[in-house]
N, C-alpha and C positions, 0 to 999 in steps of 0.2 A: 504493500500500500504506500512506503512511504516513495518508491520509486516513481508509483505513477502521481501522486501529490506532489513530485517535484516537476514531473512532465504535466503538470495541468492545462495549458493551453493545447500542448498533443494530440491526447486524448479527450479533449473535449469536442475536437472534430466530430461530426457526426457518423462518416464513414469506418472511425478508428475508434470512438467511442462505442458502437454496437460489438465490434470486433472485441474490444477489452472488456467489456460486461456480459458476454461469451465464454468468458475462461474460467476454469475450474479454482482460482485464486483466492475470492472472499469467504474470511473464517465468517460460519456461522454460530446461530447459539447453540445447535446439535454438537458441534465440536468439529464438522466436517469442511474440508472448501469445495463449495458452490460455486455456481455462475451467479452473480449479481441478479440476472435476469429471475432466477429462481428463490430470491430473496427480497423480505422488504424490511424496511427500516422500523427497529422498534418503533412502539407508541403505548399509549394505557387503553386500546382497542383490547376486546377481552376476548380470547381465541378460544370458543364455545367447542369447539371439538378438537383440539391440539393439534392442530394439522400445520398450521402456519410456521415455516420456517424463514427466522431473522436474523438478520449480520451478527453476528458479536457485536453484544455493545462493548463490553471495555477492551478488543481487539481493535475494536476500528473507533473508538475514542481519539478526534481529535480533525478524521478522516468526514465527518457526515455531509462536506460542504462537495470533497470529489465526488461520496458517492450520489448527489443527486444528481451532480456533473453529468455521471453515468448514467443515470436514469431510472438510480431508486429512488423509490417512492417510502412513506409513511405507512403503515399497515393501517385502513380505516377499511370499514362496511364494504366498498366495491372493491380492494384491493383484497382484502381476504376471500372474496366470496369469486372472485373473478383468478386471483394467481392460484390460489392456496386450496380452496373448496371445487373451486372447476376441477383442478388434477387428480383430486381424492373420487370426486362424482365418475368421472370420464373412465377412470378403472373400474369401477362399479361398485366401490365400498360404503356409500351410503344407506345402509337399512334404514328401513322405515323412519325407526327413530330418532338416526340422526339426521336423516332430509325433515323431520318435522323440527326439530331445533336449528335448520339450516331456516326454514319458510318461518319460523318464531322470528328470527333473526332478519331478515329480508321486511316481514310486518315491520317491525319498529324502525329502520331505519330507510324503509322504501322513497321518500323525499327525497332520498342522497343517492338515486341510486338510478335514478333517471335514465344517464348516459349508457346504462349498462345491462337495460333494462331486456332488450332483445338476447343478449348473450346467456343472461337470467333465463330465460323462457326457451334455452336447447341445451340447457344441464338440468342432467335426471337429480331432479328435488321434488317429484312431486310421486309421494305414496301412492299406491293402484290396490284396489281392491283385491288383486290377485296378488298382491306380496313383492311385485315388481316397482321399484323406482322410475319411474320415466320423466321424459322432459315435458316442460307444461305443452309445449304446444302438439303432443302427441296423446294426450288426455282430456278426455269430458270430465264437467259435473255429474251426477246420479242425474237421470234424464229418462223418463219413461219410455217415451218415444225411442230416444237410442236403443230400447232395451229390446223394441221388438225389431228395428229396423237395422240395428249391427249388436247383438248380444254380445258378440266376442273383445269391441270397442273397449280399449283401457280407460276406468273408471276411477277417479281419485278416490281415495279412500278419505271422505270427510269428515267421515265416523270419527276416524283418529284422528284428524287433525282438528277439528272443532270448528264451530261455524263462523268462529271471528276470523278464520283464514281466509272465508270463501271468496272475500275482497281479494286478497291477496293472491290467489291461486289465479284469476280472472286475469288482474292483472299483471301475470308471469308469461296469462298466454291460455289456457286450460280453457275450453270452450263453455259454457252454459249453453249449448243449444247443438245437436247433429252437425257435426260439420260437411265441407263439400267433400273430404275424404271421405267419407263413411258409408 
């Protein structure tokens, strides 16, 4: 780190700055080196499922100013839920109950979460009646009509997730009504 803090104007090219936040260099708070890219910058965001991996803070004490240089960011609501939770979804490790503390998560801080809100709605967070996590925009609400016109159609499980979500699920993408797919 202190190599590249002496070459700061270098690396802050934008061509050589992606190239340098690429490489396996920055210590994390797991103990390993990361690609910057796969890391974000402490904060007192509260990492609901421990998924989020952060720079060392007292490794890179001193460093915070290159590493935005580079193009980390703060761990808040859409960086977690966009670096950190997208990766964990996208393998498939989300069970029920941790995608319902993901969509608990997403409710309270949905206002912030605007820009990111399409990427939100093709990660599997949203419960299925059949025990499958899928993405909102591959999911109805319970819907009578669906039930005789595609039975087989993945079905949010609202049961478990409670009805103060149903905003929420709507807004990720989840249809209230048959879609043109169906």
């Amino acid at each position: 780190l202190e190599w590249l803090a002496n070459h700061r104007s270098e690396v802050s090219e934008p061509e050589l700055r992606d190239r340098v936040s690429a490489l396996p260099v920055f210590p994390s708070a797991s103990g390993e080196l990361r690609k910057l890219t796969e890391l974000s910058l402490p904060s007192d965001f509260e990492d609901v499922l421990e998924v989020a991996d952060v720079v060392h803070p007292g490794k890179v004490s001193g460093y915070t100013d290159l590493l935005r240089r580079l193009g980390a960011t703060e761990l808040d609501a859409a960086e977690y839920l966009t670096r950190h939770v997208d990766r964990v979804a996208a393998l498939g490790l989300l069970g029920p109950e941790k995608a319902t503390a993901v969509l608990r998560l997403i409710d309270r801080h949905h206002a912030n979460l605007a820009g990111v809100r399409d990427d939100l709605g093709r990660m599997r967070l949203v419960p299925c009646k059949d025990g499958v996590v899928r993405p909102a925009t591959e999911v109805h609400l319970p819907n009578r009509a669906l039930t005789l016109i595609a039975p087989d159609a993945p079905i949010a499980d609202v049961g478990q997730l409670g009805e103060h979500l149903r905003s929420t699920l709507i807004w990720l993408g989840v249809s209230d009504h048959p879609s043109d797919q169906v």
